[in-house]
C-alpha positions as a Markdown table, in Angstrom:
| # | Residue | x | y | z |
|---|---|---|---|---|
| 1 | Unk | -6.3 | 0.8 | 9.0 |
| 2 | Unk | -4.5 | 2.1 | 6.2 |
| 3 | Unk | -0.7 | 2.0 | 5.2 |
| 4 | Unk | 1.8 | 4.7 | 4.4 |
| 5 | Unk | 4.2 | 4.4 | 2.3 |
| 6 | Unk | 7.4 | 6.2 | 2.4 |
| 7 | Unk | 6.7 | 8.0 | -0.3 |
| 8 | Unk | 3.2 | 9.7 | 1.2 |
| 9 | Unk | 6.2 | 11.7 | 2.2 |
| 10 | Unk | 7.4 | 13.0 | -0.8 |
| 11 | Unk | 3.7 | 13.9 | -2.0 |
| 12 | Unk | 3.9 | 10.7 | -4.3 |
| 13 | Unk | 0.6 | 8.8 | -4.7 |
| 14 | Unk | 2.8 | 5.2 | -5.2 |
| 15 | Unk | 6.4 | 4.1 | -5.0 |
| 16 | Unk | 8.2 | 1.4 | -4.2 |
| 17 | Unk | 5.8 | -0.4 | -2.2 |
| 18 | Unk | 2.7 | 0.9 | -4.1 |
| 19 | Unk | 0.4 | 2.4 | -2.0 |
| 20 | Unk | -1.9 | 2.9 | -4.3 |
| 21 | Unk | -5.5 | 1.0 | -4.0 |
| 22 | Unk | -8.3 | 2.3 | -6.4 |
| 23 | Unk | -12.4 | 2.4 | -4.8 |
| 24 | Unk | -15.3 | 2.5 | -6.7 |
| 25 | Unk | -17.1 | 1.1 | -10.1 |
| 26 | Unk | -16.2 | 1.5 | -13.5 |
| 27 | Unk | -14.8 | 4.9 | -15.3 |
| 28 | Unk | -15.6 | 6.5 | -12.0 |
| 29 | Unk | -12.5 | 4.7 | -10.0 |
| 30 | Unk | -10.0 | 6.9 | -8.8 |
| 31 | Unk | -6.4 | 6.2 | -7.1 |
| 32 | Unk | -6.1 | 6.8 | -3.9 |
| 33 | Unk | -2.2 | 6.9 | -1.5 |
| 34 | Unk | -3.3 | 3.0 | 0.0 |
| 35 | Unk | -3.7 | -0.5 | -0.5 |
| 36 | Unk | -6.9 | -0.6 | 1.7 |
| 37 | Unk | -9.5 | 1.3 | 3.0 |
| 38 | Unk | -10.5 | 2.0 | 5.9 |
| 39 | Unk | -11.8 | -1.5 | 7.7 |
| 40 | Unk | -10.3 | -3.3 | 4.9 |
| 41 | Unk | -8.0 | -5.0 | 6.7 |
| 42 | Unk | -10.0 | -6.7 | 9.1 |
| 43 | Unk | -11.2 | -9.0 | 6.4 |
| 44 | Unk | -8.2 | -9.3 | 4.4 |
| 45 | Unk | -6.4 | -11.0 | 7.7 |
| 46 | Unk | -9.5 | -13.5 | 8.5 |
| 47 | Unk | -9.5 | -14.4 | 5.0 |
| 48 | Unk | -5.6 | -15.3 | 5.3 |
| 49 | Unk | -6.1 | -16.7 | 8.3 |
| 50 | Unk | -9.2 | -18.9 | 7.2 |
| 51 | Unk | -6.8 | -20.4 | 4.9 |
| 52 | Unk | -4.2 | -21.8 | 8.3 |
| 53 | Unk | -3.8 | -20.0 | 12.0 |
| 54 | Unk | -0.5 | -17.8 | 11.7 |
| 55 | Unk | 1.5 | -15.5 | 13.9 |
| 56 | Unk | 1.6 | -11.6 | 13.4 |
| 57 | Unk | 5.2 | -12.2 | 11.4 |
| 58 | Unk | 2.9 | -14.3 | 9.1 |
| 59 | Unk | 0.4 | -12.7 | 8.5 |
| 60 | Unk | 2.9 | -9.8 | 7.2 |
| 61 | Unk | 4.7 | -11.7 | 4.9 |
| 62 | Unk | 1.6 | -13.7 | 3.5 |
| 63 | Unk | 0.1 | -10.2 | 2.4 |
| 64 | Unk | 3.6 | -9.2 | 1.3 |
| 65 | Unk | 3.8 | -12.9 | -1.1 |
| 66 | Unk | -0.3 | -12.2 | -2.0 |
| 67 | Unk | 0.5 | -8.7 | -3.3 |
| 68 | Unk | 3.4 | -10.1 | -5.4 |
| 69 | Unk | 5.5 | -7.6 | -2.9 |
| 70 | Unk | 4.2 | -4.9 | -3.9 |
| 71 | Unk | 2.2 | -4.1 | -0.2 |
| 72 | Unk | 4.4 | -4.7 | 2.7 |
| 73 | Unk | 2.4 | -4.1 | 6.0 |
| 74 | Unk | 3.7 | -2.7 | 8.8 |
| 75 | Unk | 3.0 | -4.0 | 12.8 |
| 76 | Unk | 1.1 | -1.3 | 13.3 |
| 77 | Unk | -1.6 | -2.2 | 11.2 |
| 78 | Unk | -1.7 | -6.2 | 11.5 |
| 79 | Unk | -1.1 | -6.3 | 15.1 |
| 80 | Unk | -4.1 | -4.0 | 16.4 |
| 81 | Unk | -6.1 | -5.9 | 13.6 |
| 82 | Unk | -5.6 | -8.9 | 15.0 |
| 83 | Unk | -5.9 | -8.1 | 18.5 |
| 84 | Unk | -9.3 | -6.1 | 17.4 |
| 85 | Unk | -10.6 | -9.7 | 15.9 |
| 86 | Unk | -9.5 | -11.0 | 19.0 |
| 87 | Unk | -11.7 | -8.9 | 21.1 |
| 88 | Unk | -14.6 | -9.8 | 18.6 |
| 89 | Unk | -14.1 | -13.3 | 19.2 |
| 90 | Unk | -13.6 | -13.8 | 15.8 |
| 91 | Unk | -10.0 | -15.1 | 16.2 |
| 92 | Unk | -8.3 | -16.6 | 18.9 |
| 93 | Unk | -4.6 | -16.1 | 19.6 |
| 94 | Unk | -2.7 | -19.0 | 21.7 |
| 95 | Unk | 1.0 | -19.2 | 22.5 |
| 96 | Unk | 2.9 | -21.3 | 20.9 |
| 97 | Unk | 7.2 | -21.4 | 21.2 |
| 98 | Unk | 7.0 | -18.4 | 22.7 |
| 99 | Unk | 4.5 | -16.6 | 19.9 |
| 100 | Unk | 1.1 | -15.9 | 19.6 |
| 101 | Unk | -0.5 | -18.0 | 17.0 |
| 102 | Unk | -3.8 | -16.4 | 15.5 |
| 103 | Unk | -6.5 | -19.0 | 14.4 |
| 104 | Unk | -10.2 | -18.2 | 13.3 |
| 105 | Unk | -13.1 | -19.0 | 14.8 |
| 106 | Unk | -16.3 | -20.2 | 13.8 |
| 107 | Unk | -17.8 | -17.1 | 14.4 |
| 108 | Unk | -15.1 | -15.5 | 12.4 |
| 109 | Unk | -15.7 | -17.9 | 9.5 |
| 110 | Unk | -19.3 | -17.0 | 9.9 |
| 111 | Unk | -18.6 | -13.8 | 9.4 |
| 112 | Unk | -16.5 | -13.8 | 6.5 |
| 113 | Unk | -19.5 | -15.3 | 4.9 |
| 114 | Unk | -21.8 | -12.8 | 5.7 |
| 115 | Unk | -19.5 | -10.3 | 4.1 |
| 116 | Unk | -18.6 | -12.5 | 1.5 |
| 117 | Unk | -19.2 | -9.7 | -1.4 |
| 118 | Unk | -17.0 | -7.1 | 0.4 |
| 119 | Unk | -14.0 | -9.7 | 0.6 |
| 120 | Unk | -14.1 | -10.6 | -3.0 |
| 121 | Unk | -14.6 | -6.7 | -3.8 |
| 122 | Unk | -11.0 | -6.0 | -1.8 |
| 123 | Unk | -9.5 | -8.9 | -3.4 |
| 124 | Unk | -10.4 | -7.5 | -6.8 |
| 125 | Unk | -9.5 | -4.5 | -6.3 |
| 126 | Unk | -5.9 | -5.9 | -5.0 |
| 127 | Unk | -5.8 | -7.7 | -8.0 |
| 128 | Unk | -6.3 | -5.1 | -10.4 |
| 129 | Unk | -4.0 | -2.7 | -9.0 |
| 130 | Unk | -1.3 | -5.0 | -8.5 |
| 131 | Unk | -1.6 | -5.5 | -12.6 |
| 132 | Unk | -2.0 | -1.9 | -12.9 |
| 133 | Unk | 1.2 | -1.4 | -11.0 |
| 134 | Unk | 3.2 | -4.1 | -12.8 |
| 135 | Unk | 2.3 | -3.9 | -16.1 |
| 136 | Unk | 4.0 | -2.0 | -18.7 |
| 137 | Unk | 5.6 | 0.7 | -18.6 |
| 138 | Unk | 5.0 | 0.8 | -14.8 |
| 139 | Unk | 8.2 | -0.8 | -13.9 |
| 140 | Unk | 10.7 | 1.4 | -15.8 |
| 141 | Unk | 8.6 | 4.4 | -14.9 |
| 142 | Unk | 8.6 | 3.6 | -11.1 |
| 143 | Unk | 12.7 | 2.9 | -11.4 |
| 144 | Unk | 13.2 | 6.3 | -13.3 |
| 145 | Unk | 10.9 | 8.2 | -10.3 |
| 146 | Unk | 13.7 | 6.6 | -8.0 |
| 147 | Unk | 16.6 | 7.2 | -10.1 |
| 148 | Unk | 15.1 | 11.1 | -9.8 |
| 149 | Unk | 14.1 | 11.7 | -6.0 |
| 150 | Unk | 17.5 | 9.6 | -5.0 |
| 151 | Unk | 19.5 | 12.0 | -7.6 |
| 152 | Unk | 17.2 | 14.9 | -6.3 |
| 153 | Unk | 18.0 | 14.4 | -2.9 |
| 154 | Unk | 21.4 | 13.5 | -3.2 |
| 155 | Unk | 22.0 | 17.1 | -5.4 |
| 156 | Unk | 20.3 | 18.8 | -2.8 |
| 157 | Unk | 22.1 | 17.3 | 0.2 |
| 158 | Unk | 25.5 | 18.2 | -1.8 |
| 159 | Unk | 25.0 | 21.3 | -2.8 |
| 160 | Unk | 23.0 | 22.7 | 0.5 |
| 161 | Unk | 25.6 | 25.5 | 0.7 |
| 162 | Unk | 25.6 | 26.6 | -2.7 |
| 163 | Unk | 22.1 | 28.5 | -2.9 |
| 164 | Unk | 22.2 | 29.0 | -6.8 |
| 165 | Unk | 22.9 | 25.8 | -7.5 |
| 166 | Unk | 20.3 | 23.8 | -4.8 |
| 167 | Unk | 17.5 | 26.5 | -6.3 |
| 168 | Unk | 18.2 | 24.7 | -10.1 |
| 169 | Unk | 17.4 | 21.5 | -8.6 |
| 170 | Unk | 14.1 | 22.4 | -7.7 |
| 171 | Unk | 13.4 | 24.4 | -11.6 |
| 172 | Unk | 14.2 | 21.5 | -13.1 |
| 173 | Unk | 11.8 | 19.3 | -10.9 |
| 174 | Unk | 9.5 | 21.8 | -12.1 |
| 175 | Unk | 10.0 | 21.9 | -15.2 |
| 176 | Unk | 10.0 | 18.0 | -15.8 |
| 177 | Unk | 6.5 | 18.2 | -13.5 |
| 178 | Unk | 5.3 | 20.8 | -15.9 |
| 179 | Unk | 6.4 | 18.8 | -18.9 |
| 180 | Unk | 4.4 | 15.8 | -18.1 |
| 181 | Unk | 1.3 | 17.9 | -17.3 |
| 182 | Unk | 1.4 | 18.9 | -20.6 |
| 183 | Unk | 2.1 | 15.3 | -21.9 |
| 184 | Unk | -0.8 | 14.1 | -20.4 |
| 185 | Unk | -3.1 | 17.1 | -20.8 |
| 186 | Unk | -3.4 | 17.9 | -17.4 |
| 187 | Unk | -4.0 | 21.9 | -16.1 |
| 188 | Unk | -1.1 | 23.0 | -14.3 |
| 189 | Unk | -2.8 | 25.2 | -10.8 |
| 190 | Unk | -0.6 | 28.1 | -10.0 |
Protein backbone atom coordinates (compact mmCIF):
# COMPACT_ATOMS: atom_id res chain seq x y z
CA UNK A 1 0.00 0.00 0.00
CA UNK A 2 1.52 3.10 -1.08
CA UNK A 3 0.61 6.90 -0.48
CA UNK A 4 -0.17 9.69 -2.83
CA UNK A 5 0.56 12.75 -2.25
CA UNK A 6 -1.25 15.73 -3.60
CA UNK A 7 1.26 16.62 -5.51
CA UNK A 8 1.45 12.99 -7.65
CA UNK A 9 -1.00 15.34 -9.15
CA UNK A 10 0.84 18.01 -10.42
CA UNK A 11 3.62 15.52 -11.86
CA UNK A 12 5.84 16.43 -8.72
CA UNK A 13 8.00 13.53 -7.36
CA UNK A 14 7.69 15.30 -3.51
CA UNK A 15 5.97 18.18 -1.94
CA UNK A 16 4.63 19.11 1.12
CA UNK A 17 4.23 15.85 2.57
CA UNK A 18 7.23 14.24 0.75
CA UNK A 19 6.27 11.37 -0.94
CA UNK A 20 9.33 10.50 -1.87
CA UNK A 21 11.04 7.03 -0.53
CA UNK A 22 14.27 5.88 -2.33
CA UNK A 23 14.84 1.63 -2.90
CA UNK A 24 17.87 0.03 -3.54
CA UNK A 25 21.84 -0.01 -2.51
CA UNK A 26 24.35 2.36 -2.89
CA UNK A 27 24.90 4.80 -6.06
CA UNK A 28 22.23 2.70 -7.68
CA UNK A 29 19.23 4.29 -5.43
CA UNK A 30 16.74 6.15 -7.17
CA UNK A 31 13.68 8.32 -5.90
CA UNK A 32 10.59 7.14 -6.29
CA UNK A 33 6.66 9.31 -5.81
CA UNK A 34 6.23 7.21 -2.04
CA UNK A 35 7.25 6.73 1.36
CA UNK A 36 6.87 2.90 1.06
CA UNK A 37 6.73 0.16 -1.12
CA UNK A 38 4.60 -2.04 -1.85
CA UNK A 39 4.01 -4.36 1.43
CA UNK A 40 5.92 -1.90 3.37
CA UNK A 41 3.43 -0.96 5.46
CA UNK A 42 2.49 -4.07 6.85
CA UNK A 43 5.55 -4.06 8.87
CA UNK A 44 5.98 -0.48 9.57
CA UNK A 45 2.41 -0.69 11.60
CA UNK A 46 3.36 -4.03 13.64
CA UNK A 47 6.56 -2.45 14.47
CA UNK A 48 4.59 0.66 15.86
CA UNK A 49 2.31 -1.39 17.36
CA UNK A 50 4.95 -3.74 19.01
CA UNK A 51 5.95 -0.70 20.78
CA UNK A 52 1.92 -0.31 22.65
CA UNK A 53 -1.72 -1.49 21.07
CA UNK A 54 -3.25 1.75 19.33
CA UNK A 55 -6.30 2.63 17.37
CA UNK A 56 -6.28 3.39 13.52
CA UNK A 57 -6.21 7.39 14.63
CA UNK A 58 -2.90 6.37 16.31
CA UNK A 59 -1.38 4.59 14.35
CA UNK A 60 -1.69 7.73 11.81
CA UNK A 61 -0.36 10.19 13.84
CA UNK A 62 2.56 8.00 15.26
CA UNK A 63 3.87 7.53 11.62
CA UNK A 64 3.07 11.25 11.03
CA UNK A 65 5.43 12.15 14.66
CA UNK A 66 8.14 9.13 13.36
CA UNK A 67 8.56 10.84 10.00
CA UNK A 68 9.07 14.22 11.72
CA UNK A 69 5.65 15.08 9.59
CA UNK A 70 6.88 14.73 6.69
CA UNK A 71 4.50 11.35 5.77
CA UNK A 72 1.01 11.81 6.80
CA UNK A 73 -0.98 8.54 6.06
CA UNK A 74 -4.18 8.43 4.90
CA UNK A 75 -7.23 5.69 6.26
CA UNK A 76 -7.00 4.17 3.32
CA UNK A 77 -3.78 2.73 3.76
CA UNK A 78 -3.67 2.03 7.70
CA UNK A 79 -7.05 0.84 7.96
CA UNK A 80 -7.00 -2.09 5.29
CA UNK A 81 -3.44 -2.72 6.78
CA UNK A 82 -4.58 -3.28 9.87
CA UNK A 83 -7.59 -5.14 9.17
CA UNK A 84 -5.25 -7.39 6.71
CA UNK A 85 -2.96 -8.16 9.97
CA UNK A 86 -6.02 -8.91 11.58
CA UNK A 87 -7.01 -11.53 9.27
CA UNK A 88 -3.41 -12.98 9.64
CA UNK A 89 -3.78 -13.25 13.19
CA UNK A 90 -0.97 -11.20 13.65
CA UNK A 91 -2.95 -8.44 15.47
CA UNK A 92 -5.97 -8.41 17.30
CA UNK A 93 -8.40 -5.46 17.30
CA UNK A 94 -10.84 -5.18 20.53
CA UNK A 95 -13.26 -2.39 21.27
CA UNK A 96 -12.58 -0.18 23.65
CA UNK A 97 -14.85 3.37 24.28
CA UNK A 98 -16.38 2.80 21.35
CA UNK A 99 -12.92 2.24 19.14
CA UNK A 100 -11.13 -0.51 17.93
CA UNK A 101 -7.81 -0.88 19.72
CA UNK A 102 -5.09 -2.83 17.63
CA UNK A 103 -2.63 -4.93 19.71
CA UNK A 104 0.06 -7.55 18.40
CA UNK A 105 0.13 -10.88 18.85
CA UNK A 106 2.64 -13.24 19.50
CA UNK A 107 2.58 -14.52 16.19
CA UNK A 108 2.86 -11.02 15.02
CA UNK A 109 5.94 -10.39 17.18
CA UNK A 110 7.20 -13.64 15.73
CA UNK A 111 6.92 -12.44 12.70
CA UNK A 112 8.52 -9.24 12.93
CA UNK A 113 11.45 -11.26 13.92
CA UNK A 114 11.59 -13.33 11.07
CA UNK A 115 11.64 -10.30 8.95
CA UNK A 116 13.75 -8.45 11.09
CA UNK A 117 16.28 -7.35 8.20
CA UNK A 118 13.38 -6.01 5.94
CA UNK A 119 12.08 -3.78 9.02
CA UNK A 120 15.36 -2.16 9.74
CA UNK A 121 15.96 -1.83 5.81
CA UNK A 122 12.34 0.44 5.70
CA UNK A 123 13.32 2.17 8.70
CA UNK A 124 16.65 3.22 7.13
CA UNK A 125 15.45 4.07 4.29
CA UNK A 126 12.77 6.46 6.18
CA UNK A 127 15.54 7.74 7.86
CA UNK A 128 17.63 8.75 5.16
CA UNK A 129 14.99 10.37 3.21
CA UNK A 130 13.57 12.20 5.91
CA UNK A 131 17.33 13.85 6.18
CA UNK A 132 17.42 14.07 2.55
CA UNK A 133 14.21 16.03 2.61
CA UNK A 134 15.04 18.30 5.45
CA UNK A 135 18.37 19.10 5.09
CA UNK A 136 19.66 22.05 3.30
CA UNK A 137 18.54 23.68 0.94
CA UNK A 138 15.44 21.36 0.85
CA UNK A 139 13.36 23.50 2.93
CA UNK A 140 13.58 26.86 1.05
CA UNK A 141 13.53 24.96 -2.18
CA UNK A 142 10.24 23.00 -1.29
CA UNK A 143 8.62 26.64 -0.03
CA UNK A 144 9.69 28.34 -3.37
CA UNK A 145 8.07 25.12 -5.51
CA UNK A 146 4.82 26.21 -3.41
CA UNK A 147 5.27 29.83 -3.67
CA UNK A 148 5.32 28.82 -7.71
CA UNK A 149 2.37 26.18 -8.35
CA UNK A 150 0.09 28.43 -5.72
CA UNK A 151 1.14 31.70 -7.94
CA UNK A 152 0.87 29.43 -11.06
CA UNK A 153 -2.47 28.38 -10.35
CA UNK A 154 -3.69 31.40 -8.99
CA UNK A 155 -2.45 33.38 -12.54
CA UNK A 156 -4.11 30.83 -14.38
CA UNK A 157 -7.42 30.74 -12.53
CA UNK A 158 -7.35 34.80 -12.99
CA UNK A 159 -6.53 35.17 -16.12
CA UNK A 160 -8.59 32.07 -17.66
CA UNK A 161 -10.31 34.51 -20.06
CA UNK A 162 -7.44 36.18 -21.25
CA UNK A 163 -5.80 33.53 -23.68
CA UNK A 164 -2.51 35.55 -24.26
CA UNK A 165 -1.90 36.08 -21.04
CA UNK A 166 -2.79 32.33 -19.39
CA UNK A 167 -0.41 30.89 -22.52
CA UNK A 168 2.72 33.20 -20.74
CA UNK A 169 2.06 31.42 -17.62
CA UNK A 170 2.84 28.22 -18.99
CA UNK A 171 6.38 29.76 -21.16
CA UNK A 172 7.60 30.82 -18.21
CA UNK A 173 7.00 27.39 -16.35
CA UNK A 174 8.90 26.28 -19.19
CA UNK A 175 11.38 28.20 -19.28
CA UNK A 176 12.30 28.13 -15.47
CA UNK A 177 11.96 23.94 -16.12
CA UNK A 178 14.27 24.36 -18.98
CA UNK A 179 16.60 26.53 -16.87
CA UNK A 180 17.15 24.10 -14.23
CA UNK A 181 17.73 21.29 -16.74
CA UNK A 182 20.44 23.03 -17.82
CA UNK A 183 21.62 23.83 -14.14
CA UNK A 184 21.84 20.51 -13.35
CA UNK A 185 23.01 19.02 -16.68
CA UNK A 186 20.07 17.19 -17.33
CA UNK A 187 18.83 16.54 -21.35
CA UNK A 188 15.75 18.30 -22.03
CA UNK A 189 13.27 15.32 -24.25
CA UNK A 190 11.20 17.15 -26.77
Amino acid sequence: MTHRSDWDFFGFPFGFGFAAGTRGRGRHRRWRARWFESGDMKYVILKLLKDKPMHGYEVMKALEERTHGCYKPSPGTVYPTLQWLDDEGLVTGRDVEGKKVYEITDAGRAFLDENRGTVEDIFERVAETIERVVREPMPDVNRAVGRVVSQAYRAAWKLADDAERAKAISEILDRAGKDLEDLVGVKRET
